[in-house]
C-alpha positions, -999 to 999 in steps of 0.1 A, spaced: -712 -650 648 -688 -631 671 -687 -592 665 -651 -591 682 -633 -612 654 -596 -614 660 -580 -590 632 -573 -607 601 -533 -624 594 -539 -634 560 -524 -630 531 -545 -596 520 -532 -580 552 -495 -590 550 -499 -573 514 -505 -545 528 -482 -544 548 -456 -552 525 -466 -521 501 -468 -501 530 -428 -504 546 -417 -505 504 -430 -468 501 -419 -458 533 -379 -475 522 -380 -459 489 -397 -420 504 -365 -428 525 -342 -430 497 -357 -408 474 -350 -381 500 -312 -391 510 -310 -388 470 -320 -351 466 -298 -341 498 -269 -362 482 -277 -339 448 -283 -312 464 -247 -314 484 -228 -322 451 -247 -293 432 -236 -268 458 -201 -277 456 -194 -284 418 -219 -264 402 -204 -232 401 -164 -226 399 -159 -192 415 -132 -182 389 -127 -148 410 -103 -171 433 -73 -178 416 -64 -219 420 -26 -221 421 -13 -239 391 27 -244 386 48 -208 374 65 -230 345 34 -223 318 31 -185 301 11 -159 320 -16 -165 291 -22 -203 302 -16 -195 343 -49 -168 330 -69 -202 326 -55 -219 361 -87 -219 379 -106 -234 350 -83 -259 340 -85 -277 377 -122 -272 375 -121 -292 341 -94 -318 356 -119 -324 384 -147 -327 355 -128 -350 325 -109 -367 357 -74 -355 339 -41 -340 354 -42 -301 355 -4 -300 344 -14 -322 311 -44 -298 304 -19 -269 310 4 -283 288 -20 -293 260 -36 -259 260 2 -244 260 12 -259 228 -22 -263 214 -36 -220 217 -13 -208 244 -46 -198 262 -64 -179 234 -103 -188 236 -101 -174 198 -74 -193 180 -77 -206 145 -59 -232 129 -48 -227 90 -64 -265 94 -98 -253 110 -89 -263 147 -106 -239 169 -103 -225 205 -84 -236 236 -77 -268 226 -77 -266 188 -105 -290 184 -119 -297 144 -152 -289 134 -166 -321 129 -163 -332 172 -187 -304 178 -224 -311 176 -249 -287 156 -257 -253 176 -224 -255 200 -200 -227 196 -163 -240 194 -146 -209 208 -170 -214 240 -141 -225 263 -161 -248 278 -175 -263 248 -144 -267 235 -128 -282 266 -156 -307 267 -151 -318 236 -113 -312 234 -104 -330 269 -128 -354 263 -110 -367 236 -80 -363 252 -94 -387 284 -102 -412 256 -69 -409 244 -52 -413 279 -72 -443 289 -66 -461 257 -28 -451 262 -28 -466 294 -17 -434 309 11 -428 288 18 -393 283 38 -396 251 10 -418 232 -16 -398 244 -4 -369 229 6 -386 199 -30 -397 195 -44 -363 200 -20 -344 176 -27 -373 151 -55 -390 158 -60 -425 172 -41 -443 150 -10 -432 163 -15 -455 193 -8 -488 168 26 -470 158 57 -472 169 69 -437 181 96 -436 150 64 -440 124 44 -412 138 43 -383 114 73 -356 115 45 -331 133 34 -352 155 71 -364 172 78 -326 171 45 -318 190 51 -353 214 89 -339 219 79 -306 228 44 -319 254 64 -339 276 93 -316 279 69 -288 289 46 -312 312 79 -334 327 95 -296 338 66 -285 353 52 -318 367 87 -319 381 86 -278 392 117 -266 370 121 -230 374 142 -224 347 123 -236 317 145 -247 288 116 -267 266 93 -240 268 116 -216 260 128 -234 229 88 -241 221 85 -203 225 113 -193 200 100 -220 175 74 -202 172 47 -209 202 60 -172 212 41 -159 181 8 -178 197 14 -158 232 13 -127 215 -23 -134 198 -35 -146 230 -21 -112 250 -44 -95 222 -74 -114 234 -72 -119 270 -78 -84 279 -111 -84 261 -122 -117 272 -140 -120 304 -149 -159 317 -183 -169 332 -186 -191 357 -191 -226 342 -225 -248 354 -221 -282 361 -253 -303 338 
C-alpha cells in the first residue's frame, strides 16, 4: 500500500466542506445583522426631546409642547404628524392627564379596555401606542381617508360601513371640526378660523386644564423596544 495516498474527494470530504463555507456565510450575516441593529438602535432609540422638531404654528401652544414627540411617534405608527397633532388637539389639547366623563384617558383619550394589565394610560407613550395604533388601523382600513378615519376613531369601527349622514351627531361634529383643524394646518393657514371656533365651543376650556399640567409635567426620553 502506498503511504502517500492522494487526499480523499469523496463524499465525506465535500461534507465537510459544505458545513464549513455554511458557518462561515451565516457568521457573515449574523454580524452584518448586529451592525444593521446596532445602526437603527443608535438612531431611533432615543428621541432627544431637548431639540424642539418644528411642527406647523396653527395647533395651541399646549399641542406645539408635544411637537418633538408627535414626529417621533409618526415615524413609529408610520402616521402624518399634522393628523396626530390634530387628533391630540381635539381629543386632550395636549394634557398627558385628561379624563373623559366616559373614562377616556390621556393624550389621545383612549378607553380602558385597549390597555393591557400593568400599563398606565396617562403614560404618554403608552397611551400613544395604543391610541395611534388604533388610529393607523383606522387609517388603513379607511384607505387613507381623513374623514372616515376619524369617524372610526370617535366612534368606533363601525362608522367605516356608514354613510357620513348616519354617523352619530358627536361624531360629524368631531369629523367637522378634525379636518378643518388638520386641512388649515396641512395647508399652513395662519389665520385659524376652525380652531378658533373649536376653541370657543369649548376645546378652549381643555387648553386651560392642559396649561395647569404642562408646567408640572416633564417628558422622558422614549426607548424604542
Amino acid at each position: 500500500m502506498d503511504l502517500l495516498q492522494t487526499p480523499t474527494t469523496g463524499p465525506s470530504a465535500r461534507g465537510c466542506l459544505h458545513v464549513i463555507i455554511t458557518f462561515l456565510v451565516l457568521s457573515v450575516l449574523a454580524g452584518f445583522t448586529m451592525i444593521v441593529r446596532s445602526a437603527w438602535r443608535q438612531t431611533h432609540s432615543v428621541v432627544d426631546l431637548a431639540t424642539p422638531v418644528p411642527l406647523s404654528p396653527y395647533f395651541t401652544d399646549e399641542v406645539l409642547y408635544w411637537s418633538g414627540r408627535i414626529h417621533h411617534w409618526s415615524r413609529i405608527y408610520h402616521l402624518d404628524p399634522y393628523l396626530i397633532a390634530t387628533v391630540m388637539q381635539i381629543e386632550s389639547c395636549g394634557n398627558p392627564r385628561a379624563l373623559s366623563h366616559a373614562g377616556a384617558r390621556g393624550l389621545f383619550q383612549v378607553m380602558p379596555y385597549h390597555f393591557k394589565q400593568g400599563e398606565d394610560p396617562f403614560n404618554p407613550d403608552t397611551n400613544a401606542r395604543r391610541g395611534l395604533s388604533f388610529l393607523r388601523e383606522m387609517w388603513r382600513r379607511a384607505e387613507g381617508d381623513i374623514a372616515r378615519t376619524l369617524a372610526a376613531y370617535n366612534g368606533g369601527p363601525a362608522q367605516l360601513r356608514r354613510a357620513a349622514e348616519a354617523w352619530p351627531v358627536e361624531t360629524q361634529r368631531y369629523v367637522r371640526w378634525g379636518t378643518g383643524i388638520y386641512e388649515d394646518a396641512r395647508a399652513g393657514r395662519t389665520d385659524t378660523p376652525t380652531l378658533q371656533a373649536w376653541l370657543q365651543a369649548g376645546g378652549a376650556r381643555l387648553c386651560a386644564q392642559a396649561r395647569q399640567v404642562l408646567p408640572l409635567y416633564t417628558p422622558t426620553p422614549w426607548e424604542a423596544p
